[in-house]
C-alpha positions as CSV (number, residue, x, y, z in Angstrom):
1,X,38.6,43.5,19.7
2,X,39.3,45.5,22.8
3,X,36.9,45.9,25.8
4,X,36.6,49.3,26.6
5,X,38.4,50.5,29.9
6,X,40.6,47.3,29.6
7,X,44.5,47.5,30.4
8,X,46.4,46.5,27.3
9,X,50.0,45.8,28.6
10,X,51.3,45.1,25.1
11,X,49.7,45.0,21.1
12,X,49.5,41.4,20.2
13,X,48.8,42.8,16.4
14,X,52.4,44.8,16.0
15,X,55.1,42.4,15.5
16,X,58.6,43.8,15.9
17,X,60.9,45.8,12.8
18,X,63.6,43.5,11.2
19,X,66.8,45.3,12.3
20,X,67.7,44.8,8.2
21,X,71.2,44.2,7.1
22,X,72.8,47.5,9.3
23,X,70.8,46.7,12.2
24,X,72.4,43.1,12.5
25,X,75.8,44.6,11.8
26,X,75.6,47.3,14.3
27,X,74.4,44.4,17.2
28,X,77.3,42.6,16.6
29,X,79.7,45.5,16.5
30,X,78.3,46.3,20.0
31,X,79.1,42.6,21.0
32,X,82.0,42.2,19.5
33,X,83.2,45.5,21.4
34,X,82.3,44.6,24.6
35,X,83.9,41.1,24.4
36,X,87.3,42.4,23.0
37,X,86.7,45.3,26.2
38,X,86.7,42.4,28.9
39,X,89.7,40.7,27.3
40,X,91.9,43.4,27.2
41,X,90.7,44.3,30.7
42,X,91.9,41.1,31.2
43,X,95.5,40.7,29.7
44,X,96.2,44.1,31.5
45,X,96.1,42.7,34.6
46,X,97.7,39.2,33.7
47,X,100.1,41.7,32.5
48,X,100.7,43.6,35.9
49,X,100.5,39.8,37.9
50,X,103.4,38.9,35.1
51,X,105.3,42.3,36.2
52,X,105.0,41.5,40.0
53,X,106.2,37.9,39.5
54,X,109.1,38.7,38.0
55,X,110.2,41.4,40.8
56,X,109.9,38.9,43.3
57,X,112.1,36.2,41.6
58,X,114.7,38.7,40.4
59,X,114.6,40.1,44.6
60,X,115.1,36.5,45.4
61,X,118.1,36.1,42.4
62,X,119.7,39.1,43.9
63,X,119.8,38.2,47.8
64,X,120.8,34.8,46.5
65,X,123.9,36.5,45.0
66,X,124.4,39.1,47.8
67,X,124.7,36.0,50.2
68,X,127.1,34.2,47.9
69,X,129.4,37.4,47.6
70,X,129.2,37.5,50.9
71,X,130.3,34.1,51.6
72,X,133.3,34.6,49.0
73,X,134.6,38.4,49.8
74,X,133.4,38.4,53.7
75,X,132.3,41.6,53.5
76,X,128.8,43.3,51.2
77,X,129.0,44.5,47.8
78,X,129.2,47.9,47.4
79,X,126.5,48.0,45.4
80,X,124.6,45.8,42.4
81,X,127.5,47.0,39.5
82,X,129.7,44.6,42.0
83,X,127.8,41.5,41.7
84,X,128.3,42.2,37.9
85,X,132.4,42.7,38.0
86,X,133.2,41.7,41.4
87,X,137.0,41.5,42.1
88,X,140.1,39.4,41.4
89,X,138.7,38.0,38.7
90,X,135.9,36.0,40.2
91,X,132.8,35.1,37.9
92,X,130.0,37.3,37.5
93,X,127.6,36.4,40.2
94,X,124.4,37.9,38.2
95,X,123.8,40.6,35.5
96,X,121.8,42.8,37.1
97,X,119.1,44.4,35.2
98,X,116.1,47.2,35.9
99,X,113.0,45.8,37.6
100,X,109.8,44.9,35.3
101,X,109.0,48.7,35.3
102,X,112.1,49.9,34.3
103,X,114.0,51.1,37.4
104,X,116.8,49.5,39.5
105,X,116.3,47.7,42.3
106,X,117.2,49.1,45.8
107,X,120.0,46.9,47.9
108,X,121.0,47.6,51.3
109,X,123.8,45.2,52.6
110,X,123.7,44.3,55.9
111,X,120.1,44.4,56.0
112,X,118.2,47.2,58.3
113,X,116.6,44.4,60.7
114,X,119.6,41.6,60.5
115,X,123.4,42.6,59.8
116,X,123.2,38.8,58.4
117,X,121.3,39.4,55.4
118,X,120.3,41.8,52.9
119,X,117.6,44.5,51.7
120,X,116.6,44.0,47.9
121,X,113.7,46.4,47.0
122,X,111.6,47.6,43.9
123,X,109.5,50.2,44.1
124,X,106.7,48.4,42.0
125,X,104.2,49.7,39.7
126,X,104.6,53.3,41.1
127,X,108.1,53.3,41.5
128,X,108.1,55.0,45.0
129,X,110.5,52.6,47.5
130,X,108.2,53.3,50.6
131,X,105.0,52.6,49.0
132,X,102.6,49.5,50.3
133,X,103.4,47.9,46.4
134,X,106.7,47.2,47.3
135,X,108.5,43.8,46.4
136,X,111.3,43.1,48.6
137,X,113.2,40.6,50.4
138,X,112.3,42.4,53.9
């Protein structure tokens, strides 16, 4: 029994519905969708960190074999097809491939700041060479 003019902040007497059988499977549905959301939030960017990691060993790979050319044929290659089939018949020094986004690294030989080394670029994840995402040997 209720005293009149009394604040009721909640009915002690209603009990809440049973969600029944489609209830229960639409709560975990929402669960299950927003767990599966923040892992594959998640292996996206593992994804990209995997991307960038690999740019910045295949830069290093690359001035590696730029410096060793260089050491054989005193002069720079004359571009990365060279370090594939450099000539008289020395071993390949690398195979070049495409960056992890699919477009070929940038070389500039003797390098813009040192005429003793070398410029190895990728234009990262938006494939522009004088963006801030850069990886390069610079």
């Amino acid at each position: 029994m209720r005293k009149q003019g009394a604040i009721v902040l909640g009915d002690k007497d209603r009990r809440p519905r049973a969600l029944g059988q489609w209830g229960k499977r639409l709560k975990w549905a929402v669960v299950a969708f927003g767990v599966l959301s923040c892992a594959g939030l998640s292996v996206s960017s593992i994804d990209e960190e995997m991307r960038v990691r690999q740019a910045e060993l295949d830069v290093s790979r690359i001035g590696h074999a730029v410096r060793l050319f260089r050491a054989d044929a005193n002069r720079c290659p004359s571009g990365l097809a060279e370090l594939e089939a450099p000539p008289n018949d020395v071993a390949p020094y690398l195979r070049v491939e495409n960056d992890p986004w699919d477009r070929p690294y940038q070389l500039a030989c003797p390098a813009h700041s040192d005429p003793t080394e070398v410029d190895v670029v990728s234009g990262g994840p938006d494939g522009e060479v004088t963006a801030a995402d850069n990886i390069s040997s610079l």
